[in-house]
N, C-alpha and C positions, 0 to 999 in steps of 0.2 A: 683615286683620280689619275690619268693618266692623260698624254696632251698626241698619244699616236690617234691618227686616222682611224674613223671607224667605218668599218664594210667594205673593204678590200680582201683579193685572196692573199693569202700568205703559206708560205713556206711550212714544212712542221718538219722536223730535229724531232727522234724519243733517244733517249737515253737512260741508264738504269739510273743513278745519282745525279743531280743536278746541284749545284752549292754555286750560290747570287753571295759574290762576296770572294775577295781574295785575300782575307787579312791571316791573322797569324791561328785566327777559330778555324777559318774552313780551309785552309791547309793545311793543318795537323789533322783534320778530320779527312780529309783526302788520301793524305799519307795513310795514316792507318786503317780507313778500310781497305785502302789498295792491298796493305800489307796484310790483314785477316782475312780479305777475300782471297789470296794466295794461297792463305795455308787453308781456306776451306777447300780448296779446287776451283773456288768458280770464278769464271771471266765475266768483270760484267764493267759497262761502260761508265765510266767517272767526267763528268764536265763541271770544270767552277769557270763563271763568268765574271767577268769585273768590268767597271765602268769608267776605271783611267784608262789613259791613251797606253799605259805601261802600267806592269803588276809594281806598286809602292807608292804610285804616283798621287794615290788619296790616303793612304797611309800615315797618321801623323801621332807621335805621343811624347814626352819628356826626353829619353826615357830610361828609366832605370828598372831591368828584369831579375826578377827572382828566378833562377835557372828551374826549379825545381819541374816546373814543366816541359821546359826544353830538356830536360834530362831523363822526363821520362819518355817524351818523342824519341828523341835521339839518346842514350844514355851516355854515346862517343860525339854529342855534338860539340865540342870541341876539336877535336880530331878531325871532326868531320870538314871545319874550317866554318861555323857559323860564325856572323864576321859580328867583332863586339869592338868598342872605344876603351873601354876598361876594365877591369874591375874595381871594383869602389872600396879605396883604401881611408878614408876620410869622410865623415860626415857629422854636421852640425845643426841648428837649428838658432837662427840670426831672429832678432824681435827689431823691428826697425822701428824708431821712436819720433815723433814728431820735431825733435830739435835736432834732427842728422844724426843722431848717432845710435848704434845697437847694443842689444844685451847679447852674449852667445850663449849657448849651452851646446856644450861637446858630450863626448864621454858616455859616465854612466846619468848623466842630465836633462842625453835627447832620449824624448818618450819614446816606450819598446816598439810603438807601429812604426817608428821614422828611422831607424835603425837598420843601415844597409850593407854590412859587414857581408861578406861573399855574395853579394849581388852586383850584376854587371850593366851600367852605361852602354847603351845601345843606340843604335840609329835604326829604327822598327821599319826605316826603309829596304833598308840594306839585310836585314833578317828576312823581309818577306818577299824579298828578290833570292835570297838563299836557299828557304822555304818551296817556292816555286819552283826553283830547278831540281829538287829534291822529288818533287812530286813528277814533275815531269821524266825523273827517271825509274818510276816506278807505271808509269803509263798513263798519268792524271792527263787528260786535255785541258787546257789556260789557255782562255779566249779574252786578252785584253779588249778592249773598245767597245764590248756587247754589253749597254746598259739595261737592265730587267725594268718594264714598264708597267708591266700588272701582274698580276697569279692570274694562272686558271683552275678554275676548278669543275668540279663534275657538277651535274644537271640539279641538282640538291645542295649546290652550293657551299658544301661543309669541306668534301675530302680536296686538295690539292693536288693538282692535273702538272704543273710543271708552270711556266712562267711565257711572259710575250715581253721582245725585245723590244728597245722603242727602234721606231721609224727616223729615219734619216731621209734629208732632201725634202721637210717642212717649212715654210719661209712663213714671214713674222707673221701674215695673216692667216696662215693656216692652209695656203695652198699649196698644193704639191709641185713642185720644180723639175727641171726637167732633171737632175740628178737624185729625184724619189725614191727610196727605198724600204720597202715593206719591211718592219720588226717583224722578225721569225717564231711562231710557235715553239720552244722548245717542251718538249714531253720527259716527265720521267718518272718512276716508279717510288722514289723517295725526292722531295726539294729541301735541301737544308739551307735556312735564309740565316746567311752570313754579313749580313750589308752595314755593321756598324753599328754607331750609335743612331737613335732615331731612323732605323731603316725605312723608307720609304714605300717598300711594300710590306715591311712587320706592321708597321704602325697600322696601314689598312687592312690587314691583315687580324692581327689584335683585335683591333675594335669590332670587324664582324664577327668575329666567331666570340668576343668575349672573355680573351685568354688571362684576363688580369682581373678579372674579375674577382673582389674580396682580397685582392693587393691594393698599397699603396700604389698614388701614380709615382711614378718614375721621376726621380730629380736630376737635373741636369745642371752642370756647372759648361761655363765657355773658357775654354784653355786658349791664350794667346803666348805664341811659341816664334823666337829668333833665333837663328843659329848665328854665331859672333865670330870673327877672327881678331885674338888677342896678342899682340907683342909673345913672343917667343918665351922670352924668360918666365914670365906669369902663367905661358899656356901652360910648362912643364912643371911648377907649383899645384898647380889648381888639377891637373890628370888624374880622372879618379877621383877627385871632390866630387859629395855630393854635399849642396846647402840649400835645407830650404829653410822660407821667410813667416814672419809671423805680424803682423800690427801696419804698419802704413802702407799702403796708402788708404786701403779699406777699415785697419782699426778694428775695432769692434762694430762695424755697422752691417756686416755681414760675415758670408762664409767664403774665403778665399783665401789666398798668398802664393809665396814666390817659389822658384826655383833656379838655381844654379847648378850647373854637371859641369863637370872637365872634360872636354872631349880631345881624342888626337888628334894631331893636328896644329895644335896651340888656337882651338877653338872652344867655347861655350856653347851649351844649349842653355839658354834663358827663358822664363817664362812666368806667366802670373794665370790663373785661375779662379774665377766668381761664380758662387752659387748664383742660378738662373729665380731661385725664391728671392733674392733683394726686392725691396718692398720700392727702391725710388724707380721710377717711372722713366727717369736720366739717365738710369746702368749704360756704363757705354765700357763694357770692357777692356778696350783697345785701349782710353782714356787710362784707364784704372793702370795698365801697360806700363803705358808712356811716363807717368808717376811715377810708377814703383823705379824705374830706369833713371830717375833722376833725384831716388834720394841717394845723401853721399854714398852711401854703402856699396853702389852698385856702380855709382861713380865712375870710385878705386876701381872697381873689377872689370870695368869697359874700357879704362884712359884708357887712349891710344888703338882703340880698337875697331872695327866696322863693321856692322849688318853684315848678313851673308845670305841670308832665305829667312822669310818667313810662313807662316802658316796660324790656324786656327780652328777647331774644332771640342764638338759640345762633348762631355764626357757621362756617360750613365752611371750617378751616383749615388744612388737609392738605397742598394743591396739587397739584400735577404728577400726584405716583406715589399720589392716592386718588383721582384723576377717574375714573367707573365707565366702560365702555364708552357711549359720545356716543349710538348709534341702534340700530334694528333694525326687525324689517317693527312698519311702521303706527307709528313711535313716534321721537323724539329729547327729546333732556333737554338743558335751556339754564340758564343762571343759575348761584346757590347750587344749585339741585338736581344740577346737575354739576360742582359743587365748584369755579366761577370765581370762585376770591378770593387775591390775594396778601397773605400774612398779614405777609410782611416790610413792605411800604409800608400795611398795614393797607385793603386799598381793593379793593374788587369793585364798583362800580356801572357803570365804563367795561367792563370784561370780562363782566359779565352783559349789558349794551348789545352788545358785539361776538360776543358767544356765539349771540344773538337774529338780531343780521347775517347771523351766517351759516348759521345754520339755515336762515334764508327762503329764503337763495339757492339752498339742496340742494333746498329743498319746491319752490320755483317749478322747477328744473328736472323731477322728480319728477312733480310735476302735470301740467307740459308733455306730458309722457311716459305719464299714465297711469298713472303706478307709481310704487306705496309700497310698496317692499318693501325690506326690506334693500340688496340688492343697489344698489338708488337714490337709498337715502339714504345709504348711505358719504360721498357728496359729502359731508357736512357734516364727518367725520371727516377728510376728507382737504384741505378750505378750513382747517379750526381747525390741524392742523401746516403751514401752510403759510402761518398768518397771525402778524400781531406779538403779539397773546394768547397762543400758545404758547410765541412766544421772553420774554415776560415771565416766563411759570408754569414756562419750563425753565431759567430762569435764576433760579429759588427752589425751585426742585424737592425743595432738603433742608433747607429752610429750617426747617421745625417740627418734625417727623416728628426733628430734632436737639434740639429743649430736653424733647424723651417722657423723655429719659435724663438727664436732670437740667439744671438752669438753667446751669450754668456752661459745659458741655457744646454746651448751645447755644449760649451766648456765644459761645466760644472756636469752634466750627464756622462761626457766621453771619462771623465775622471773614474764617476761610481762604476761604468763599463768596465775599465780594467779590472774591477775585484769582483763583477758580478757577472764574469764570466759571457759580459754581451750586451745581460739586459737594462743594465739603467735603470733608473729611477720607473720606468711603463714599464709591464710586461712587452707592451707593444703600441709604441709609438706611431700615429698617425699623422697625415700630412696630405694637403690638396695639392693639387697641379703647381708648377709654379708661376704662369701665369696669375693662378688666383690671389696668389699673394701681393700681387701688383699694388700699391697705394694709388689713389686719384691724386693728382696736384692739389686738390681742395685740402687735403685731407693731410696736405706739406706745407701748407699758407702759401700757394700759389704756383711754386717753382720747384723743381729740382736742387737737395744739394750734392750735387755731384758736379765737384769742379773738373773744367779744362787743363789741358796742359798748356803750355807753349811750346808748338815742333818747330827744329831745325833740321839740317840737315847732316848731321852727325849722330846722336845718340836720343833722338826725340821724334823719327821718323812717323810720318803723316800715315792716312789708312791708306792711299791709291798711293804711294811710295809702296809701302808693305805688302800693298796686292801684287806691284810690279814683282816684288822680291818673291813672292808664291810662283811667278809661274803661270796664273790662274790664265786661260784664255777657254772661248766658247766660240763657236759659230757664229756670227752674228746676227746672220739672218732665217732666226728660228724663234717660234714663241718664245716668250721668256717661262723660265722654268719658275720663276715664283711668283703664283697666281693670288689676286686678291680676290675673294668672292664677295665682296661687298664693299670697291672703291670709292662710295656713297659715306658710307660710315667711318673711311679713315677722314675726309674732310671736316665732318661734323661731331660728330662724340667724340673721336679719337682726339682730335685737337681740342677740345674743350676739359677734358676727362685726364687725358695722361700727355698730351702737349706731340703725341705723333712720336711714341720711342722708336719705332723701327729706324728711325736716323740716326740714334743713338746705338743701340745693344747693336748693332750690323757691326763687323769686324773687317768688313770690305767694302765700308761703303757703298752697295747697294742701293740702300731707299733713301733717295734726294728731295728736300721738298725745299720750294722755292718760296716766296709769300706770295699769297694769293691761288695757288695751285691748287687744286678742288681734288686730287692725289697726288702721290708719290711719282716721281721717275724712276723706274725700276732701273739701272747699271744692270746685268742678269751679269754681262760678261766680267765685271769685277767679282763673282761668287766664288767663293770659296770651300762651299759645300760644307759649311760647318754646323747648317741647321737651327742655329740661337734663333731665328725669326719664326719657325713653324714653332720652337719652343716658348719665345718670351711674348709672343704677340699676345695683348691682353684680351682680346675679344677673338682669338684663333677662325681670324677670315685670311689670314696669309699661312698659303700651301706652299710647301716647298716637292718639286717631283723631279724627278730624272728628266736632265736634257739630253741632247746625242750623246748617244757615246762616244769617248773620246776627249769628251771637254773635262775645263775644273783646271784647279791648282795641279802643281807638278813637285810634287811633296821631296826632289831629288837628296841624298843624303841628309833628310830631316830623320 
């Protein structure tokens, strides 16, 4: 779906490489085919487009990187001046207990996946503002503000043509203003969709051609992320802590928990994270947030502290058996859009780096060659099993897709996984949409139990506080970018059925519903571009698509 004008002329851009996405996948993919296409001889044109106003600005993760990728990018990226908060000389694993207080385990205690000894505290803003100027001095073009609104493809509908940019200068009804501006055809010979988690043309993308076909769907968890400024003394304590959380506020009733980093500065990165499978109907992850921030533990770790930016977004964490099919003619998918995240050690930014790797390397052969067709780009399928990224994501393979069927379940699975080398208790674990896992209110004696918090204004910040703190601004006089295809059915089933969650799982308050409202009030301009709503909507009539470019959060030193 797409919300540009149809039957206008427009503009056409060909270019050799095209990469929809500016993250840390299709930068290192840029990087290095720029650098193979060099030592092939051949000159040939590289464009990545992104759809912040600025390359980082929809960038958002924890985060804590295992260099191992960046070091095979850059093997002087240090030297180089990639900019890092730390490295991680502490880390623990806190179980926070219903009466205030926690259990710790340090040491040889915290499990081997949460163990982050030479890996470094990052701000993936500021890495993929590094990243960018890297690329750009190797010849890569970086078109911030150009958001991708469709694929195109050839008259048979299979191969990929290159991508149409949206249109700008559409007001709320769809009429064109006198500042209209036609989205560009861009053409190119290879499109590698880099666009995150839940890409907006992967997803359409996927689905027609089929690419997941005999995969698991893809699980998605909602990351809710602050960055804090803490009293002095504590920042230079906690520098280089990493801790994450185990038990309240969610307990055992799903898949989630916290995180704390030490960042410089005498700042934190904070944050809490919920599988998108919770069965209540109530999920409001923000909620789940605001909680975790106010048991004592975290308290300690905030007095005297304040908010400094927030952000939120969905994370792909499936693994192994939801990665969709890697390529096809004219086309490869690298990063979150192909689902490279290990949900057990919590970390995808080395694996979206090596995912990038090796693309290039299939493309510069490919190009070499003349040919982008399926058949040429297999390379990339056949480097990724044949690289140490695979033996990571095969050695997690039933990592999540085991807590879909209940938390304990997954406990007791991830355990037998350490010794069986992956697989668990199933060869191969199965799991629906997480949608489908959705419980009816019937089916909870009426009500959600997923409690509120109570916000102030200190350390229990509201959602439209925390959207201010994003940055988040839109156009406002443009379709709204999340479309309901059947406003009929949130009135009726939806409110009888599941009580209307998109009020709830929204991390930016978005879907308002008033009593008596026969739908939602769409906020579009509070969006966050985090995606939970095209994900947890229980009857998937809410789309989410690319508004102008330019808009969205402003992810600055997150």
């Amino acid at each position: 779906m797409s919300l540009n004008v149809r039957d206008v002329e427009r503009e056409e851009l060909e270019v050799d490489v095209l990469l929809v996405g500016a993250g840390p996948a299709a930068l290192s993919c840029a990087i290095q085919l720029k650098r193979r296409l060099k030592e092939l001889g051949l000159d040939k044109s590289i464009l990545v487009l992104e759809k912040a106003e600025e390359v980082g600005y929809h960038t958002l993760s924890g985060a804590v990187m295992d260099p191992r990728g960046m070091a095979e990018l850059f093997p002087d990226w240090k030297e180089r001046g990639c900019p890092t908060e730390a490295e991680v000389g502490f880390d623990c694993v806190d179980l926070l207990r219903k009466n205030g207080k926690k259990l710790r385990f340090q040491g040889a205690f915290v499990p081997p996946p949460l163990r982050n000894h030479g890996n470094h505290i990052v701000s993936l803003y500021k890495v993929v503002r590094w990243m960018k100027d890297e690329a750009e001095k190797l010849g890569v073009d970086v078109y911030p503000g150009f958001a991708a609104a469709e694929v195109l493809y050839d008259e048979a509908g299979k191969r990929v043509l290159g991508v149409q940019t949206r249109d700008a200068g559409v007001g709320k009804g769809g009429v064109q203003k006198g500042t209209y501006q036609p989205g560009m055809n861009i053409k190119a010979a290879v499109t590698v969709f880099a666009e995150g988690t839940r890409g907006h043309l992967a997803k359409q993308h996927i689905a027609r051609l089929g690419l997941d076909a005999e995969r698991n769907p893809q699980i998605y968890e909602t990351g809710i992320k602050e960055v804090w400024e803490i009293p002095e003394a504590r920042g230079k304590e906690l520098l280089g802590s990493v801790i994450h959380t185990l038990g309240e506020p969610l307990g055992t009733g799903g898949y989630g928990g916290g995180w704390i980093y030490g960042l410089a500065g005498s700042r934190l990165s904070i944050g809490y994270v919920v599988g998108l499978d919770h069965p209540d109907p109530g999920l409001d992850p923000h909620a789940l947030f605001v909680r975790w921030k106010q048991h004592p533990a975290l308290q300690e770790l905030l007095a005297g502290g304040k908010a400094l930016r927030y952000g939120a977004k969905t994370i792909p964490g499936g693994g192994y058996w939801s990665m969709p099919k890697l390529y096809g003619d004219g086309y490869v998918l690298v990063g979150d859009t192909a689902g490279f995240v290990n949900m057990s050690r919590l970390k995808g930014i080395h694996l979206a780096i090596k995912s990038g790797l090796l693309a290039a390397d299939a493309l510069a052969d490919a190009l070499a060659k003349g040919d982008t067709s399926a058949t040429a780009l297999a390379g990339y399928a056949t480097r990724f099993e044949a690289s140490w990224a695979k033996q990571e994501l095969w050695g997690v393979r039933n990592f999540r897709a085991a807590f879909s069927n209940g938390w304990w379940t997954g406990f007791l699975d991830a355990g037998i996984q350490q010794v069986t080398k992956g697989r668990g208790l199933l060869v191969r674990r199965r799991t629906g949409a997480d949608h489908e896992h959705r419980a009816r209110l019937s089916e909870l004696g009426g009500r959600s139990r997923m409690t509120k918090p109570t916000f102030n204004d200190r350390d229990a910040l509201d959602k439209l506080t925390d959207v201010y703190l994003s940055g988040a601004v839109h156009e406002e006089d443009q379709p709204a970018h999340l479309v309901i295809s059947d406003p009929d059915l949130c009135a009726t089933r939806c409110t009888a059925e599941f009580g209307n969650p998109c009020q709830h799982f929204c991390p930016a308050a978005v879907y308002e519903w008033t009593p008596g409202a026969q739908k939602p009030q769409i906020n579009f301009s509070n969006c966050v571009h985090c995606k939970t709503c095209d994900i947890a909507d229980p009857y998937q009539v809410i789309e989410w698509v690319v508004p102008e470019g330019g808009g969205g959060p402003k992810y600055i030193d997150m």
